[in-house]
KEGU-726366 format. One record per residue (C-alpha): residue in one letter; x negated, y, z. Coordinates in pm, whole numbers, plus 50000, padded with zeros to 5 digits. Layout:
<rec><resn>A</resn><xx>X</xx><yy>Y</yy><zz>Z</zz></rec>
...
END
This chain:
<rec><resn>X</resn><xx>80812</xx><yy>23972</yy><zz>79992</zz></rec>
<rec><resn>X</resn><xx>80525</xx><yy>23701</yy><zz>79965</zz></rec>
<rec><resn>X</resn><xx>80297</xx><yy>23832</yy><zz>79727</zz></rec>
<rec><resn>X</resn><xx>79940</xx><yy>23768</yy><zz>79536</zz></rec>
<rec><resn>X</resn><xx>79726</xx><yy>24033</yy><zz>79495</zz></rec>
<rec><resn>X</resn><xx>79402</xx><yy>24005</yy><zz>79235</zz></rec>
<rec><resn>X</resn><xx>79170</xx><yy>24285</yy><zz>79141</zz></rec>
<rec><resn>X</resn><xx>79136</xx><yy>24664</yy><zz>79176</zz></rec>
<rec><resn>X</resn><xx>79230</xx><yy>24981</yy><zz>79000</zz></rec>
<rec><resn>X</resn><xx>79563</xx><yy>25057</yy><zz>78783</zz></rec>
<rec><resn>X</resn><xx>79815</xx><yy>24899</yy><zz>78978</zz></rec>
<rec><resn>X</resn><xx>79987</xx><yy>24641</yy><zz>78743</zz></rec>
<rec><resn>X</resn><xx>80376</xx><yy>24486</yy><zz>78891</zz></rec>
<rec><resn>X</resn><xx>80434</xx><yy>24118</yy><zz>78730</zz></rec>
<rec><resn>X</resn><xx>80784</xx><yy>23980</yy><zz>78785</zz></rec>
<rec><resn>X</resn><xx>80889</xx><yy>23650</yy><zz>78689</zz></rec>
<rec><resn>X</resn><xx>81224</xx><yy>23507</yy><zz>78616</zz></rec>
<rec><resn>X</resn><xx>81520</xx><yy>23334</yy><zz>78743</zz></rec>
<rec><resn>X</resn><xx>81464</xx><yy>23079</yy><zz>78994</zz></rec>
<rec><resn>X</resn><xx>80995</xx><yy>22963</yy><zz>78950</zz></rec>
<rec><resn>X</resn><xx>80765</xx><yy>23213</yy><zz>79118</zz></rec>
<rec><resn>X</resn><xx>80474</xx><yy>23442</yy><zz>79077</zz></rec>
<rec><resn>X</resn><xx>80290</xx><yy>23146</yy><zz>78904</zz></rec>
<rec><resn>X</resn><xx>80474</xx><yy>23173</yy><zz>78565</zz></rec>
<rec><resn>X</resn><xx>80338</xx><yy>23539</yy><zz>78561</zz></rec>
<rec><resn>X</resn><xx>79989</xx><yy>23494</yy><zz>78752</zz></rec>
<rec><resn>X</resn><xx>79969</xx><yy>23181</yy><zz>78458</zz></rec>
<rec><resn>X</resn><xx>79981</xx><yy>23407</yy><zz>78163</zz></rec>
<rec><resn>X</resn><xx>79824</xx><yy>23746</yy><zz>78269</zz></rec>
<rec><resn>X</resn><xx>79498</xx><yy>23681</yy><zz>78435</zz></rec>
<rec><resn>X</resn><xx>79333</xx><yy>23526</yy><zz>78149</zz></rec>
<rec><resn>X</resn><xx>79415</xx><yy>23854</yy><zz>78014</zz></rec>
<rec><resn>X</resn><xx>79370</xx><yy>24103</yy><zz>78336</zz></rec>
<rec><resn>X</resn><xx>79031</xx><yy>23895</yy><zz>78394</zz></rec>
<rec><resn>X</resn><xx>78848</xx><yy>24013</yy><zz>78062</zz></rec>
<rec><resn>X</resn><xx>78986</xx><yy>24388</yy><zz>78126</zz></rec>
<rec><resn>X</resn><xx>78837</xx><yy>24478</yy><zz>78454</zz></rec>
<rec><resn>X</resn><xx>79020</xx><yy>24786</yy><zz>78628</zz></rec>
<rec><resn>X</resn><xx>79348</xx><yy>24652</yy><zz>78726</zz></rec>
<rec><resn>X</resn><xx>79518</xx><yy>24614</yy><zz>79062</zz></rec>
<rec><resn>X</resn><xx>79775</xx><yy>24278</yy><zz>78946</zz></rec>
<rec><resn>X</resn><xx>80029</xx><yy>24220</yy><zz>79209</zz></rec>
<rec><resn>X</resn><xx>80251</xx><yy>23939</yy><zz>79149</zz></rec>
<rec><resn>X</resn><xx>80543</xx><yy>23914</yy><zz>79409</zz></rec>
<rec><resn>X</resn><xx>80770</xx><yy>23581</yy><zz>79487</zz></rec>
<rec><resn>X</resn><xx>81130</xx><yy>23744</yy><zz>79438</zz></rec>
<rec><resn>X</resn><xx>81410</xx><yy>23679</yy><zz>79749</zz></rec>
<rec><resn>X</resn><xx>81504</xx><yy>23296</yy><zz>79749</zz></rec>
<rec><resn>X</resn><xx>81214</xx><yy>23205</yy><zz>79524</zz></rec>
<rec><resn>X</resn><xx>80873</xx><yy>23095</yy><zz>79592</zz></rec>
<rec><resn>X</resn><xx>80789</xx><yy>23184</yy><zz>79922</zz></rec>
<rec><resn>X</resn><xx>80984</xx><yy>23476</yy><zz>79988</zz></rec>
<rec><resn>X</resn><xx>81309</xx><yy>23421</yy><zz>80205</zz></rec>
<rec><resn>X</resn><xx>81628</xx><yy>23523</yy><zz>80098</zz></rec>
<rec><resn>X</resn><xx>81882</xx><yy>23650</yy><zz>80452</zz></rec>
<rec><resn>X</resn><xx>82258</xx><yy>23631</yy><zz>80399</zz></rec>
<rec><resn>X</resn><xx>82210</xx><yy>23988</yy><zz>80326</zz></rec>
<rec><resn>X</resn><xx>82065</xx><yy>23946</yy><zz>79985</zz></rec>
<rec><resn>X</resn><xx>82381</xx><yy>23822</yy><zz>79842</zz></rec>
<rec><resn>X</resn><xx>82343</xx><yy>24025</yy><zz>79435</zz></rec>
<rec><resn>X</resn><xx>82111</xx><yy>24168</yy><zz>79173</zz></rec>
<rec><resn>X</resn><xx>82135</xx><yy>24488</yy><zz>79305</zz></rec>
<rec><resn>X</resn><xx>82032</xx><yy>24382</yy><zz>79664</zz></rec>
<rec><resn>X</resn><xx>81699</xx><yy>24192</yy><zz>79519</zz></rec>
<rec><resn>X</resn><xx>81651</xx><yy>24502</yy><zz>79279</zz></rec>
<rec><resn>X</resn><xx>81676</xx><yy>24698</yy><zz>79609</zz></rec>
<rec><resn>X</resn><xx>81414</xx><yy>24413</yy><zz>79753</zz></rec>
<rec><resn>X</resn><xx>81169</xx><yy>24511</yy><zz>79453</zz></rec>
<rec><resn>X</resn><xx>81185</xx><yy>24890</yy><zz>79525</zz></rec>
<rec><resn>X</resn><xx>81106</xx><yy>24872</yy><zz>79879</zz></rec>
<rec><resn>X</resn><xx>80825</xx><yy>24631</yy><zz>79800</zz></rec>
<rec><resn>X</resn><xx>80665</xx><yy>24905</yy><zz>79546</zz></rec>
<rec><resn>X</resn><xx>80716</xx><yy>25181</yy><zz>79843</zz></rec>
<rec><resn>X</resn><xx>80541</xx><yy>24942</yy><zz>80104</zz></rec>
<rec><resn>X</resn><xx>80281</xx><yy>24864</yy><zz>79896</zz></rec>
<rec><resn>X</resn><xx>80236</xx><yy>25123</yy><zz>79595</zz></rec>
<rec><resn>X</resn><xx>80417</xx><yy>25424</yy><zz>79774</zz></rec>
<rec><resn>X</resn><xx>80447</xx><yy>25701</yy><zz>79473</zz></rec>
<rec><resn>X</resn><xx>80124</xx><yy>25572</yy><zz>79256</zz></rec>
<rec><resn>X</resn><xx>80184</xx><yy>25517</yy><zz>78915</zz></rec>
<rec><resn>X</resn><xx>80141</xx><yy>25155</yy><zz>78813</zz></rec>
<rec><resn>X</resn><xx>80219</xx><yy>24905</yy><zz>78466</zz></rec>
<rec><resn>X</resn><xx>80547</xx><yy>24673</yy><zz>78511</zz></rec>
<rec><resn>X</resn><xx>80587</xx><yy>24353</yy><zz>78355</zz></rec>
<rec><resn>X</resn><xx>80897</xx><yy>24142</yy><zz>78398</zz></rec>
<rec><resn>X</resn><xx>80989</xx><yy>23801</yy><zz>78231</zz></rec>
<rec><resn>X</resn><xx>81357</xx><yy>23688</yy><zz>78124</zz></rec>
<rec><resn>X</resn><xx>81562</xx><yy>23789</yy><zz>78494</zz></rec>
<rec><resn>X</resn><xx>81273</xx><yy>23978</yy><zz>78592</zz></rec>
<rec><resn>X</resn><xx>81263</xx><yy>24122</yy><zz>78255</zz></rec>
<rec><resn>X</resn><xx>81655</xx><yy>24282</yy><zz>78365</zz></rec>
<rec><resn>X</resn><xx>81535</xx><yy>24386</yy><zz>78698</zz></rec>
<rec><resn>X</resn><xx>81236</xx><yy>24526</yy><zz>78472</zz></rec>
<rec><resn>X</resn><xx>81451</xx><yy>24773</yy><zz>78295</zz></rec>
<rec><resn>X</resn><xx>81610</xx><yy>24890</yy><zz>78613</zz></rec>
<rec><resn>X</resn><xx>81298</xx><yy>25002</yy><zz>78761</zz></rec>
<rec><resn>X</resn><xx>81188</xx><yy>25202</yy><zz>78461</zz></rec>
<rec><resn>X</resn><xx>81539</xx><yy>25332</yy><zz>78504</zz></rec>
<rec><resn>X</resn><xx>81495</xx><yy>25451</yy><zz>78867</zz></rec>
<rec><resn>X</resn><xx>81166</xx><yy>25543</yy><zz>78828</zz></rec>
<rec><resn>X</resn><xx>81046</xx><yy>25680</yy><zz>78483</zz></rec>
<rec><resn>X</resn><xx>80797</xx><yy>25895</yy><zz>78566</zz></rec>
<rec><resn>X</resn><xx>80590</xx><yy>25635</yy><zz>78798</zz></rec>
<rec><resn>X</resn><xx>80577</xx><yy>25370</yy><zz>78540</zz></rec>
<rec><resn>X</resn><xx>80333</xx><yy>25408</yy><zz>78337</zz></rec>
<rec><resn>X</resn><xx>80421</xx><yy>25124</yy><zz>78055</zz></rec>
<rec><resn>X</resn><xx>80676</xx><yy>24846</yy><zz>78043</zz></rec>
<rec><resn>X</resn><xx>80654</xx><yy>24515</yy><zz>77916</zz></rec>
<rec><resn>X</resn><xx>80960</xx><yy>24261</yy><zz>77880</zz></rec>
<rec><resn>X</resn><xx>80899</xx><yy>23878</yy><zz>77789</zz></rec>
<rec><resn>X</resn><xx>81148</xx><yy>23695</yy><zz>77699</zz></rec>
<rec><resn>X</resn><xx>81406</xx><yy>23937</yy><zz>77867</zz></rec>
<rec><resn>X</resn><xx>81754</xx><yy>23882</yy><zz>77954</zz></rec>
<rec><resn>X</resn><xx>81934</xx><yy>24145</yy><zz>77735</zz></rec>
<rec><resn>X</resn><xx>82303</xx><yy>23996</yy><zz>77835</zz></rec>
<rec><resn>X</resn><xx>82405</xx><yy>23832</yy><zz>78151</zz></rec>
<rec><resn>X</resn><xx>82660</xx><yy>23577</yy><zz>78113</zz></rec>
<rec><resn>X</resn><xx>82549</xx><yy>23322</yy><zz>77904</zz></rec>
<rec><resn>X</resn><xx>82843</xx><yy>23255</yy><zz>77729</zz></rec>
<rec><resn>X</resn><xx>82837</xx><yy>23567</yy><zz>77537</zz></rec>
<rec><resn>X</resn><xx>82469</xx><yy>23555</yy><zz>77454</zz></rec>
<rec><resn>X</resn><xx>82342</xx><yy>23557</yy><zz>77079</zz></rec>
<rec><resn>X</resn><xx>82098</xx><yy>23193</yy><zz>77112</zz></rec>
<rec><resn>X</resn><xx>81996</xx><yy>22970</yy><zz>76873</zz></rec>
<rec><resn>X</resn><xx>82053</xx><yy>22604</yy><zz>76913</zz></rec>
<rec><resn>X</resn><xx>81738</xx><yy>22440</yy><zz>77082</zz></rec>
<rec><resn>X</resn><xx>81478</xx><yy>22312</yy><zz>76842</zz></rec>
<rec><resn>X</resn><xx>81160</xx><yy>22113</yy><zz>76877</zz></rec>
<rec><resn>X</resn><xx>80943</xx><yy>22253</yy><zz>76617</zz></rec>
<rec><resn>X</resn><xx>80586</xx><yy>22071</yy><zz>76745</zz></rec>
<rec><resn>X</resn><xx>80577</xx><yy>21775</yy><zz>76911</zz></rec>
<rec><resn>X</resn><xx>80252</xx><yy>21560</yy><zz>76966</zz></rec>
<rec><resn>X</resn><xx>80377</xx><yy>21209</yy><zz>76928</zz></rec>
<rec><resn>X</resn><xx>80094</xx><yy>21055</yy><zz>77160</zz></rec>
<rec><resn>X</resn><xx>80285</xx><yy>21365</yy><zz>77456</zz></rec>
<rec><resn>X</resn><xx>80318</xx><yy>21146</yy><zz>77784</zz></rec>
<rec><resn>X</resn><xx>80570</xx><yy>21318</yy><zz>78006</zz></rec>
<rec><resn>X</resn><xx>80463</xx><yy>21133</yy><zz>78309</zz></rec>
<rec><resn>X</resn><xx>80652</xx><yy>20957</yy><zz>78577</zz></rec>
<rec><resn>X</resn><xx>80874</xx><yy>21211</yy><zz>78701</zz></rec>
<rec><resn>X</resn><xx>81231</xx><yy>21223</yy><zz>78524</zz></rec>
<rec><resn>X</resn><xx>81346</xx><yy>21506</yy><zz>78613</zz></rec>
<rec><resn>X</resn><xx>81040</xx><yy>21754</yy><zz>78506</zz></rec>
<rec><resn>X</resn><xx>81023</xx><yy>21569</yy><zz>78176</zz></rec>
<rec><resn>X</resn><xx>81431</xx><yy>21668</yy><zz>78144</zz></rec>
<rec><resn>X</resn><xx>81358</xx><yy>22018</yy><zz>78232</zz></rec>
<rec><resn>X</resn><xx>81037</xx><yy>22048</yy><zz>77952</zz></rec>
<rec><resn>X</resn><xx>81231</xx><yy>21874</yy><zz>77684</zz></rec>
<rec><resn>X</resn><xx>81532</xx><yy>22104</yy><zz>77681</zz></rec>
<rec><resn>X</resn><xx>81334</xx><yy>22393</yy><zz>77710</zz></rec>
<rec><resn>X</resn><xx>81033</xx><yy>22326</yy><zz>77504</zz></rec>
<rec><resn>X</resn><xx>81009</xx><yy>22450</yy><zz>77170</zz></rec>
<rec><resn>X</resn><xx>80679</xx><yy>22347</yy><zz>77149</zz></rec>
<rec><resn>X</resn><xx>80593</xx><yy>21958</yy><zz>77333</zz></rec>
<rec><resn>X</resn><xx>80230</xx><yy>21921</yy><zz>77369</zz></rec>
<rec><resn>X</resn><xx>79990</xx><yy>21800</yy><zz>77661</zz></rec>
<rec><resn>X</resn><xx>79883</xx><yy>22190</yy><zz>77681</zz></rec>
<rec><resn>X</resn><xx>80220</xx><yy>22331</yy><zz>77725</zz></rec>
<rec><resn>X</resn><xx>80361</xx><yy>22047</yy><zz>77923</zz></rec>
<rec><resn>X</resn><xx>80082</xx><yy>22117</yy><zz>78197</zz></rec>
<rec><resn>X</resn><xx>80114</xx><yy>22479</yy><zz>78181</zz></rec>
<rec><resn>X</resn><xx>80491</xx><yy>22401</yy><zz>78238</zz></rec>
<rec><resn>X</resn><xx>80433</xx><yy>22178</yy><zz>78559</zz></rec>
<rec><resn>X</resn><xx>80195</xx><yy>22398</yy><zz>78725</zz></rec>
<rec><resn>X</resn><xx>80281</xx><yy>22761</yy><zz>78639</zz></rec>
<rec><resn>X</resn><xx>80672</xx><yy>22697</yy><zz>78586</zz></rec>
<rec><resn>X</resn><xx>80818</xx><yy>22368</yy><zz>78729</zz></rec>
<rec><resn>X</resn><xx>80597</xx><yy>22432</yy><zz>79090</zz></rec>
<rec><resn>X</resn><xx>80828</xx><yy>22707</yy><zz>79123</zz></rec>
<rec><resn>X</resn><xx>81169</xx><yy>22580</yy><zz>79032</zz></rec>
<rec><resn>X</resn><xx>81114</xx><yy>22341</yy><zz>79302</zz></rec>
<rec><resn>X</resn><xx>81071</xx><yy>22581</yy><zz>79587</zz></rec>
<rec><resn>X</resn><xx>81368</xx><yy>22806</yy><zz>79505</zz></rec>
<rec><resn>X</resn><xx>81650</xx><yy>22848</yy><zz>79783</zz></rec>
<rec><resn>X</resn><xx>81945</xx><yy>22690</yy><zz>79579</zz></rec>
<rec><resn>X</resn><xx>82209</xx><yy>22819</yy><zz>79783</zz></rec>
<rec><resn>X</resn><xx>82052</xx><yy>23164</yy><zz>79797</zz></rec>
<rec><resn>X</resn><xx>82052</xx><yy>23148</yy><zz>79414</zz></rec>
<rec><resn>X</resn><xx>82394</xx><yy>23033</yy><zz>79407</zz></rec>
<rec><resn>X</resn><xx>82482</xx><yy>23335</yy><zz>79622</zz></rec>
<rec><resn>X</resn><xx>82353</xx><yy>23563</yy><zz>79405</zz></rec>
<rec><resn>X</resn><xx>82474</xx><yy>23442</yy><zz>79078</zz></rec>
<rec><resn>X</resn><xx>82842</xx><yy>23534</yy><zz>79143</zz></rec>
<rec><resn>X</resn><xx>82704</xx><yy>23891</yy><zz>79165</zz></rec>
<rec><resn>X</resn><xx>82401</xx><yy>23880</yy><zz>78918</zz></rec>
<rec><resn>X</resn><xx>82539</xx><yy>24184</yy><zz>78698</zz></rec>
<rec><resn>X</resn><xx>82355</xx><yy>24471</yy><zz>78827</zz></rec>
<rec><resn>X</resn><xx>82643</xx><yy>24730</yy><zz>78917</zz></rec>
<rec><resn>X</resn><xx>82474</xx><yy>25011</yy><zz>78707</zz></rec>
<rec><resn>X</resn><xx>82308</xx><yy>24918</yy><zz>78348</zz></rec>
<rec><resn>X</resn><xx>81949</xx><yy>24956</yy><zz>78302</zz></rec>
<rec><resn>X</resn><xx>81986</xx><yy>25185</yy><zz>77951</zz></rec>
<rec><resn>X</resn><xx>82248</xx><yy>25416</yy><zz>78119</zz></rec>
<rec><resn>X</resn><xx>82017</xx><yy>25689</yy><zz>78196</zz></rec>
<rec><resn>X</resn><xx>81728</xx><yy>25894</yy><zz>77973</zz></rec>
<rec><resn>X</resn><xx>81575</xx><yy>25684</yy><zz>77763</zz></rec>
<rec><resn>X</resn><xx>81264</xx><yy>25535</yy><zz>77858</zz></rec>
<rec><resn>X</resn><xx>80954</xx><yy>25727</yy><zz>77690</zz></rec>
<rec><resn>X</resn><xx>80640</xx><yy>25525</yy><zz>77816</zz></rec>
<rec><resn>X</resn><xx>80475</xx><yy>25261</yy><zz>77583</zz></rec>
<rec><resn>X</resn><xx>80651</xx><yy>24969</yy><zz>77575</zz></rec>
<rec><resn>X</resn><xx>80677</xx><yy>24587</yy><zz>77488</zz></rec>
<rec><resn>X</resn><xx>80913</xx><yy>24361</yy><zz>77419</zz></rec>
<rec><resn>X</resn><xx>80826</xx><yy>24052</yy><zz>77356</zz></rec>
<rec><resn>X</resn><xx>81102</xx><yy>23716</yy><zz>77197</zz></rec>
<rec><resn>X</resn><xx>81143</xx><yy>23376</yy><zz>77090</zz></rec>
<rec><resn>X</resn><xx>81310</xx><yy>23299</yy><zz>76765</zz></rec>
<rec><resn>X</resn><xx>81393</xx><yy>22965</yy><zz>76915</zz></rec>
<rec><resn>X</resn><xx>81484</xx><yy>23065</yy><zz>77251</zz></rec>
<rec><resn>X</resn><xx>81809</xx><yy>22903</yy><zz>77319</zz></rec>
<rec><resn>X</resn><xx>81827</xx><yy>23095</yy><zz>77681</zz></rec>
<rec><resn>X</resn><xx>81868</xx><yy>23383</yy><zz>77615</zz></rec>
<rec><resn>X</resn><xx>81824</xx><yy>23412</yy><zz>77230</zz></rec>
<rec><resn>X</resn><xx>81630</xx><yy>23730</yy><zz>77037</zz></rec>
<rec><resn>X</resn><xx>81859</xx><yy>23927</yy><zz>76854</zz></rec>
<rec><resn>X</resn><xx>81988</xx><yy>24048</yy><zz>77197</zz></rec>
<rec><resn>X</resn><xx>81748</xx><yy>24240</yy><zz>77257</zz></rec>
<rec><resn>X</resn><xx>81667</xx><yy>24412</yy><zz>76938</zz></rec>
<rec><resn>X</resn><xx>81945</xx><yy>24642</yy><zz>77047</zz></rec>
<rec><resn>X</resn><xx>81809</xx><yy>24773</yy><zz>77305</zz></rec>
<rec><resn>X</resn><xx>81552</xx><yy>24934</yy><zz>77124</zz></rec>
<rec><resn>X</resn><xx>81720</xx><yy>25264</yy><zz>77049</zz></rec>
<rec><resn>X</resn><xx>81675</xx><yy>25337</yy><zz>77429</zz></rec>
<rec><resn>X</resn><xx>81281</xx><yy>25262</yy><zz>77448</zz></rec>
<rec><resn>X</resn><xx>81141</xx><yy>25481</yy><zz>77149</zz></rec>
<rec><resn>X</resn><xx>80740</xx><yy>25345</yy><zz>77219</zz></rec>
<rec><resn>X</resn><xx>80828</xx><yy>24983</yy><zz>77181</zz></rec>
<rec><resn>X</resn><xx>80693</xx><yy>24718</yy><zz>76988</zz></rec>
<rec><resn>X</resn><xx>80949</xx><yy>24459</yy><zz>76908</zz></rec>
<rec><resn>X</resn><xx>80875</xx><yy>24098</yy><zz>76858</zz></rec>
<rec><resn>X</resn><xx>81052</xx><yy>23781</yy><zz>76758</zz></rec>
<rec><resn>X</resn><xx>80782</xx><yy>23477</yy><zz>76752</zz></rec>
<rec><resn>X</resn><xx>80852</xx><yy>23223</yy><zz>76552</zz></rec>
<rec><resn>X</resn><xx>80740</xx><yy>22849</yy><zz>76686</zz></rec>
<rec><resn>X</resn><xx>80815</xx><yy>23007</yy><zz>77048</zz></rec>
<rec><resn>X</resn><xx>81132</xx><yy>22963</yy><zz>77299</zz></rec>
<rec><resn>X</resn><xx>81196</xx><yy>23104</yy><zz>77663</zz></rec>
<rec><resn>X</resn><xx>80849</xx><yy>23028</yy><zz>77745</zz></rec>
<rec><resn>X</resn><xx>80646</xx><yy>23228</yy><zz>77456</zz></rec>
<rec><resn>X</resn><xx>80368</xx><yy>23284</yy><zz>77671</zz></rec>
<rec><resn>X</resn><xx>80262</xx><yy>22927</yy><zz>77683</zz></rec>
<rec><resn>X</resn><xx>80387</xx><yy>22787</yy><zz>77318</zz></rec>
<rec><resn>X</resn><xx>80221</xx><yy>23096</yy><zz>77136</zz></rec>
<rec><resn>X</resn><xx>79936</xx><yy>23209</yy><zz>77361</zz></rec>
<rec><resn>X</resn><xx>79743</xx><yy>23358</yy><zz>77108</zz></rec>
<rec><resn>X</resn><xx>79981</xx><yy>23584</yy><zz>76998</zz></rec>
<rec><resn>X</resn><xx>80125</xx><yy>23687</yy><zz>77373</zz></rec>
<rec><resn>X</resn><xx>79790</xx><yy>23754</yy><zz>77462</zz></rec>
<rec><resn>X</resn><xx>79708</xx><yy>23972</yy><zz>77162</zz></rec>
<rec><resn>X</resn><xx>80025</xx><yy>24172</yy><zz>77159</zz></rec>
<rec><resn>X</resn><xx>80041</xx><yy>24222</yy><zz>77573</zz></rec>
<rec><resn>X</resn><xx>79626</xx><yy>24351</yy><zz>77498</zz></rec>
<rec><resn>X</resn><xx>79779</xx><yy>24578</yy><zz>77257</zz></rec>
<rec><resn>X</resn><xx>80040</xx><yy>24702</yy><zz>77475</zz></rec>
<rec><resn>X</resn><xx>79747</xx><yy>24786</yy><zz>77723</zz></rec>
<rec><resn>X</resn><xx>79568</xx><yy>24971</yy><zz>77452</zz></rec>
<rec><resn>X</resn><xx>79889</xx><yy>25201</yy><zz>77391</zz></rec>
<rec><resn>X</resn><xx>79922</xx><yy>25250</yy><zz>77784</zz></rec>
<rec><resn>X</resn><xx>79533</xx><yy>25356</yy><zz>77835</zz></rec>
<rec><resn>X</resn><xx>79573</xx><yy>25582</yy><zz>77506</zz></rec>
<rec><resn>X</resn><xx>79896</xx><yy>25775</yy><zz>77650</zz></rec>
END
């Protein structure tokens, strides 16, 4: 797996979601992770996105989830580390702490996908709560399609932050990779079906995400008993870059928590 490494010490797992690549995580950490020296970030392209190839063989959720764990033995081996996973990667997320409880040392979920198919998802209808009216989407049709539906908040800020840590990803994803995968993209075993999960936690929602919706995942709070649950208002699947201020203040917390414990 094609990954980008940045500093040293506590190693810290970022996994982004469905389809861009390490960007949408790399975008909204390391102004963080650069003011709080004494982290190892690794950000990994998952199979068929980004730069990392995806064989015939990786064909399900369970076959990139067993991607992700030989990635943390080839390059983390047994050391403890931090995992953070957004919306997909947010699911493949809770697997890990699953299979491996005792080396994660804190988890953090943004905007995670509590239910896979879509139809049976709790969402709110999609709603533009700020939009600047002087917001040119530029000359390319189908990224200003792509923003619009998804963009709670429609600014100049959070349309760049969308082209260059989201959208430069969605273009580079192997389509028919993703297609492969989809008709298998229940994970054969359920994240919450073991122990529950002990470490501090995070998990972070928008009240306006019509992806994959908040109330979701308030239910899965009974199985992570250090969590901090959170339902932004003004914020939809991309919280991190429509409420910055408050992702960045509630993922420092989280930190605080995990260096505490």
């Amino acid at each position: 797996m094609y990954f980008v490494e940045k500093g040293t010490g506590t190693p810290v797992l970022a996994l982004h979601g469905w389809t861009p690549d390490h960007r949408l995580m790399l975008g909204c950490l390391e102004p963080i992770f650069e003011a709080r020296p004494g982290f190892r970030r690794l950000y990994p392209d998952l199979p068929g996105m980004g730069r990392t190839a995806a064989p015939p063989e990786i064909a399900s959720s369970d076959d990139i989830l067993a991607a992700v764990h030989r990635f943390i033995d080839a390059v983390l081996g047994a050391e403890p580390f931090l995992l953070l996973g957004e919306s997909y990667g947010g699911y493949l997320s809770r697997a890990l702490a699953h299979d491996r409880p005792e080396q994660i040392l804190g988890l953090a979920l943004i905007c995670p996908a509590a239910v896979l198919p879509r139809d049976r998802r709790t969402r709110p209808a999609h709603r533009v709560l700020r939009r600047d009216p002087a917001l040119d989407l530029g000359d390319d049709p189908q990224l200003a399609a792509e923003f619009e539906e998804m963009a709670v908040v429609q600014t100049p800020e959070t349309l760049r932050r969308f082209r260059d840590e989201i959208w430069a990803g969605l273009e580079l994803a192997d389509e028919a990779a993703m297609a492969r995968v989809f008709h298998r993209w229940e994970l054969s075993r359920s994240p919450e079906s073991g122990p529950p999960f002990t470490r501090p936690s995070l998990v972070l929602t928008g009240r306006q995400d019509a992806s994959v919706g908040y109330a979701d995942q308030f239910a899965l709070l009974p199985h992570y008993p250090r969590a901090t649950f959170a339902a932004l208002d003004v914020a939809g699947h991309n919280l991190q870059i429509e409420q910055p201020a408050l992702f960045n203040a509630l993922i420092n917390e989280w930190l605080d928590r995990v260096a505490a414990g």
